[in-house]
C-alpha positions in Angstrom: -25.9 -15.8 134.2 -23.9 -16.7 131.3 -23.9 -16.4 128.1 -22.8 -19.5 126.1 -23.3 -18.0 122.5 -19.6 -17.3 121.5 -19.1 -14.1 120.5 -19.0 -13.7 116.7 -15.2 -13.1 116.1 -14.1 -9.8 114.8 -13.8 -9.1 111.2 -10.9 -7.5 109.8 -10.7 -5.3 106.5 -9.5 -6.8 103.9 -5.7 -6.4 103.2 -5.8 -3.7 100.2 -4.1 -5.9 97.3 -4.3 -9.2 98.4 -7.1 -11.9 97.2 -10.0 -12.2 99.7 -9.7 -15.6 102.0 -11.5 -17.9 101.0 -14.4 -19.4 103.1 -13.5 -22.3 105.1 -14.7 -25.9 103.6 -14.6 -25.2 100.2 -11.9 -25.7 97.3 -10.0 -23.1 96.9 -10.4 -21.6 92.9 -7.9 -23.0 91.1 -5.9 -19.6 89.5 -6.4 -18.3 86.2 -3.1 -18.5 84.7 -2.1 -15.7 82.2 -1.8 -17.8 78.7 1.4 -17.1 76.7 1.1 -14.9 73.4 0.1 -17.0 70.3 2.4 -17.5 67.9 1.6 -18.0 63.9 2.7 -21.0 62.1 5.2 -21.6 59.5 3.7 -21.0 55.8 4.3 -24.6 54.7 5.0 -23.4 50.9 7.8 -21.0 52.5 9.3 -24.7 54.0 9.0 -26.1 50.6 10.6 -23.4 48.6 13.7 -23.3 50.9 14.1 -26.9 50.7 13.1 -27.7 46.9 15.4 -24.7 45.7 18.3 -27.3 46.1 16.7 -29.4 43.7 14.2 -28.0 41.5 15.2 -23.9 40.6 11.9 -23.8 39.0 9.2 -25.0 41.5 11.4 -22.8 44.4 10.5 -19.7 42.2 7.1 -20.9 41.9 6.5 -21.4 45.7 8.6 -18.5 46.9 6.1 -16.3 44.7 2.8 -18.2 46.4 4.4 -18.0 49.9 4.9 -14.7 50.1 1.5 -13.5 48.7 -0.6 -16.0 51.4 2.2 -15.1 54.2 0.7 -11.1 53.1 -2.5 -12.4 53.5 -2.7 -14.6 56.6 -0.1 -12.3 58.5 2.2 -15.7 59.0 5.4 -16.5 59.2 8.5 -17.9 57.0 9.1 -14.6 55.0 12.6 -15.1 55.2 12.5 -18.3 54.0 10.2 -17.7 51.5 13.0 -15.1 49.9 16.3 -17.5 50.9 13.8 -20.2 48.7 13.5 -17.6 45.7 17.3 -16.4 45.9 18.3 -20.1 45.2 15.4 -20.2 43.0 16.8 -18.1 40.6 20.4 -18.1 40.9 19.8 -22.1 40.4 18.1 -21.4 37.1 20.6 -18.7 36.0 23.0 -21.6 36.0 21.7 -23.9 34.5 21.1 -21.2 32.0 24.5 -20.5 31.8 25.5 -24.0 31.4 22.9 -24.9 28.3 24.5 -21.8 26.5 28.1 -23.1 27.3 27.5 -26.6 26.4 25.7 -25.9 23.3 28.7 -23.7 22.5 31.1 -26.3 23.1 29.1 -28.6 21.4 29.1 -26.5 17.9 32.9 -25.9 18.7 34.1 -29.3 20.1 32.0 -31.8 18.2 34.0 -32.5 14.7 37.0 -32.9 16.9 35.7 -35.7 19.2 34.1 -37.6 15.8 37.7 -37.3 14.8 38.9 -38.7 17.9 36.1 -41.7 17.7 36.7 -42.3 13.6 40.7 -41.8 13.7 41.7 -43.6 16.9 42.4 -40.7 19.2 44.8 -37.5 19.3 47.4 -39.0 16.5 44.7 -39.0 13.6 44.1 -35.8 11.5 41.7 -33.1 12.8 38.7 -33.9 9.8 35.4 -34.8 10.0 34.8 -38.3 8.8 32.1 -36.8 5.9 32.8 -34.0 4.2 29.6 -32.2 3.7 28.6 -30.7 0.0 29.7 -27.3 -0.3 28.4 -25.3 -2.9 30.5 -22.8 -1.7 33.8 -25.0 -2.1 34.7 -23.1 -5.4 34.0 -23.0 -9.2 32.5 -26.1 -11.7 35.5 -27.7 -12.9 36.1 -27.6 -16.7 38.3 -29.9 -19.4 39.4 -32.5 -19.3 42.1 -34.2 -16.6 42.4 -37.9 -17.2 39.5 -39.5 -17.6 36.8 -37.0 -16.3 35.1 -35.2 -19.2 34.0 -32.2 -16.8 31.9 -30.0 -19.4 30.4 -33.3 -21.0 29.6 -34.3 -17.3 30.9 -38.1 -17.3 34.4 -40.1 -16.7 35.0 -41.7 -20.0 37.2 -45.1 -20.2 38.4 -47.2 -23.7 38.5 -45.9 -27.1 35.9 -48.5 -28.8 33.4 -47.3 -31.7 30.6 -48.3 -29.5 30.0 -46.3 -26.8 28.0 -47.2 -23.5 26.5 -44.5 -21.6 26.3 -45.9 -17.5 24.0 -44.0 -15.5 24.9 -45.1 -11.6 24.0 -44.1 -8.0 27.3 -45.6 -5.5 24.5 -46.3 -3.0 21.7 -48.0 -5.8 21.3 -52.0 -4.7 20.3 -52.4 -8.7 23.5 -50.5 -9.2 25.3 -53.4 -7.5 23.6 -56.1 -9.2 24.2 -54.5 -12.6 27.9 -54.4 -11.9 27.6 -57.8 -10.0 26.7 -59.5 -13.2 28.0 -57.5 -16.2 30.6 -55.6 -14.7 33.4 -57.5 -15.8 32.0 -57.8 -19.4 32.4 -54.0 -20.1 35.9 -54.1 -18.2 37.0 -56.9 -21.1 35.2 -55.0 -23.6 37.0 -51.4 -22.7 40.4 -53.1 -22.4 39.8 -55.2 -26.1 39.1 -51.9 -27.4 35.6 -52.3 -28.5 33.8 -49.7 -26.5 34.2 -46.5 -25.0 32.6 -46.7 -21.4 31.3 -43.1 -19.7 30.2 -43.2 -16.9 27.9 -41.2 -15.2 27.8 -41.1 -11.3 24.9 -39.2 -10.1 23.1 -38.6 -6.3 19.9 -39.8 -6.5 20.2 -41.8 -2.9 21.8 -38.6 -0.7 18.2 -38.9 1.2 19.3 -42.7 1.9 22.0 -41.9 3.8 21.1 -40.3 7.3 22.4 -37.2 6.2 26.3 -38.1 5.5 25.7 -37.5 1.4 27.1 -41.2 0.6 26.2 -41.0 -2.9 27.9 -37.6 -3.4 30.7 -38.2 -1.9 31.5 -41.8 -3.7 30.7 -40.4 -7.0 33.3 -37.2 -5.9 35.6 -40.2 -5.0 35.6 -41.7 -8.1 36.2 -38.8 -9.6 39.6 -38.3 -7.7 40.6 -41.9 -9.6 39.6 -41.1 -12.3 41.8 -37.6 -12.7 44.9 -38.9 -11.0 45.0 -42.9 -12.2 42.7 -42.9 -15.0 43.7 -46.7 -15.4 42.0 -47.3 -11.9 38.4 -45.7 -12.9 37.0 -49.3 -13.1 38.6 -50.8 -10.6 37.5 -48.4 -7.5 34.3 -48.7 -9.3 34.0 -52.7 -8.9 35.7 -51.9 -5.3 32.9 -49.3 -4.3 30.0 -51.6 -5.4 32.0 -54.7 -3.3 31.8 -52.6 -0.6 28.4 -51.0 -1.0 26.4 -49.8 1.9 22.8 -50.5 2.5 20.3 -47.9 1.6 19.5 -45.9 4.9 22.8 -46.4 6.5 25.4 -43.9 7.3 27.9 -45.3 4.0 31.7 -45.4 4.4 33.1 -42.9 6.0 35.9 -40.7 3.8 38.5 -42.5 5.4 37.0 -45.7 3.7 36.6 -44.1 0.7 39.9 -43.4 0.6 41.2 -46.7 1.2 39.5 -48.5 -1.2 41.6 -46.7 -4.0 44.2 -49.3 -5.4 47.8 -48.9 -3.8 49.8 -46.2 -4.9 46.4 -43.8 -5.8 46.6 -41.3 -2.8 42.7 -39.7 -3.0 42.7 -38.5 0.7 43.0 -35.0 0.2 40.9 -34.6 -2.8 38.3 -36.3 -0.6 39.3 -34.2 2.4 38.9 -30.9 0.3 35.5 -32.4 -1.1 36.8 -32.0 -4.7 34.2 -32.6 -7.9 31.3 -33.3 -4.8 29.3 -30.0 -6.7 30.0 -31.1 -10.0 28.7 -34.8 -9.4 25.2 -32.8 -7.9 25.2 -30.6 -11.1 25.4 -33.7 -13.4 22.1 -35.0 -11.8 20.4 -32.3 -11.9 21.0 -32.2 -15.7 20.6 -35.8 -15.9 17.3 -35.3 -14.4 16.1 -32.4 -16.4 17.9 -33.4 -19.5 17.9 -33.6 -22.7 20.6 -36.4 -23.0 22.7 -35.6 -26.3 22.2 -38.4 -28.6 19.6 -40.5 -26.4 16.6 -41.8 -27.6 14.8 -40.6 -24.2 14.9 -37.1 -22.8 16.2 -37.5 -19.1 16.9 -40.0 -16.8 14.5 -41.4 -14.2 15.9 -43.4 -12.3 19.3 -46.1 -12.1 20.7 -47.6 -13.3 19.7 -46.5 -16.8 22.4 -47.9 -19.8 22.5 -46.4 -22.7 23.8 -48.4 -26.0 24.7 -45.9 -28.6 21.9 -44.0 -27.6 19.7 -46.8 -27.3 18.4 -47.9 -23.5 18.6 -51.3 -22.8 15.5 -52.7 -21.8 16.3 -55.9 -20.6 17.1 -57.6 -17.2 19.6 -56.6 -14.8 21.2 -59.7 -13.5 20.8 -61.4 -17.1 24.1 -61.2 -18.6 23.2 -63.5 -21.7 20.8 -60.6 -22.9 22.9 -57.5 -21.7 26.2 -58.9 -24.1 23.6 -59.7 -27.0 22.2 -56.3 -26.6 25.8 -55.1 -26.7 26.8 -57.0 -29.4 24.1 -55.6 -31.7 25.8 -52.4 -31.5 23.4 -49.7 -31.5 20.9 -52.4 -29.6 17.1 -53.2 -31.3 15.1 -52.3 -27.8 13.8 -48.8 -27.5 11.6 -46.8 -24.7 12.0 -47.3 -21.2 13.9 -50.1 -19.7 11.8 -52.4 -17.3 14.0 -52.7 -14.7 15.2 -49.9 -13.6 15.9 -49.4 -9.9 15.3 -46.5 -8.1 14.1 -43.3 -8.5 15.6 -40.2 -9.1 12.8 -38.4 -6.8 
């Protein structure tokens, strides 16, 4: 009889090394795949140093520094760039180092020549700034007399009249200008009749009002150059300096200016240039200022324009010319103690 079970069929031993077969019917396992190695990121500051060292030295530095302390701390990557970030870091600041220091230098060394260039109208002017700065240094107080400038008694000194007229002035004083405005040409007829003797006294009060160029100084130094070398001409730049008077808080003329404004045939440019009677014009205020005033009937002077009449201080108006020549004409004057108008102050 036979047998229709089937005989079971003969297992083999499993192949040493290869995977077992799988049973029949099912899915076979899908393989486990080895994973590649994992790889750390980029520190992002590292990124941002490298690329802001082209830029900003500074915040390169900055970030190059953080970088590399997280990339030491987190075990990432970008060290390299964190350091190329830092070596443009600093090299870009050490230049920009380097240029401050240069252009600072240039500036100090350069800079009067380019104002010349701007004031003088390029290469074919002379090499001079267009203010010469007060120098105290610039040598010793003058002393005689050389033309009309009176050095030791501190005034220029016009006429030969028995009356004399003491005419404390700042060039840059507004209430200068309208005293000279109105009576200005009264005391030029009076000096040339003979009458009076005119000394003037040109003082610095308004060297604050000036942005720093020393106007006043320098016009009163300017008239001063008149005065010694055309004596005849005192009046005249005078009247020309209040025609051509800056405003208070402006720059003033320049030297250049100053110089021009000298009648023809009165060469002042290199006694301006070489800022001649500039320290004897300060030294007058001050004593001005802290007085006495030889002769006066007040101690010191407080402020301009102050007139003095033999002594006496007119009182009156500025711009009233009917009661300035009457006060004149009365010779030693009847007003006394200070004059109401006077314009500014000698602060």
């Amino acid at each position: 009889m036979s047998n229709d079970t089937p005989e079971p069929y003969p297992s083999y031993p499993e192949q040493p090394g290869l995977p077992a077969t799988p049973q029949q019917g099912l899915p076979a396992p899908s393989p486990q795949h080895q994973g590649f190695p994992q790889v750390p990121p980029t520190n992002t500051l590292a990124i941002v140093s490298l690329v802001s060292a082209f830029a900003v030295s500074l915040v390169a530095v900055i970030t190059g520094h953080l970088a590399l302390g997280q990339i030491a701390r987190r075990g990432e990557r970008g060290r390299g760039l964190a350091i190329a970030g830092l070596v443009l870091g600093y090299v870009g600041l050490a230049s920009t180092a380097v240029i401050v220091v240069l252009s600072i230098v240039f500036a100090a060394a350069f800079g009067h020549f380019f104002v010349n260039l701007a004031q003088h109208g390029g290469f074919g002017g002379p090499v001079a700034s267009a203010t010469s700065e007060p120098d105290a240094s610039q040598g010793v107080l003058p002393s005689g007399t050389l033309g009309a400038a009176h050095f030791d008694d501190g005034y220029l000194s016009v006429g030969t009249g028995s009356t004399i007229v003491d005419e404390y002035i700042d060039p840059m004083c507004p209430y200068c200008g309208q005293f000279e405005a109105t009576n200005g040409a009264l005391l030029a007829s009076r000096v040339d009749e003979g009458s009076i003797t005119l000394r003037i006294h040109a003082l610095t009060f308004l060297d604050q009002a000036s942005q720093g160029t020393y106007y006043s100084t320098r016009a009163s130094a300017a008239l001063t150059c008149v005065a010694t070398v055309s004596p005849d001409a005192t009046l005249d730049y005078l009247a020309a300096l209040f025609a051509n008077q800056p405003e208070e808080n402006s720059q003033g003329l320049t030297d250049g200016q100053l110089a021009a404004l000298a009648p023809t045939g009165t060469d002042i440019s290199d006694c301006i240039a070489r800022g001649e009677y500039q320290l004897w014009s300060e030294v007058n205020t001050d004593d001005a200022l802290n007085g006495p005033i030889p002769g006066a009937e007040i101690d010191s002077i407080q402020g301009t324009p102050t007139v003095l009449i033999d002594g006496a201080q007119y009182p009156g108006g500025l711009t009233d010319s009917r009661e300035f020549e009457a006060f004149l004409d009365s010779g030693s004057g009847s007003g006394s103690g200070q004059a109401t108008t006077q314009g500014t102050s000698g602060a």
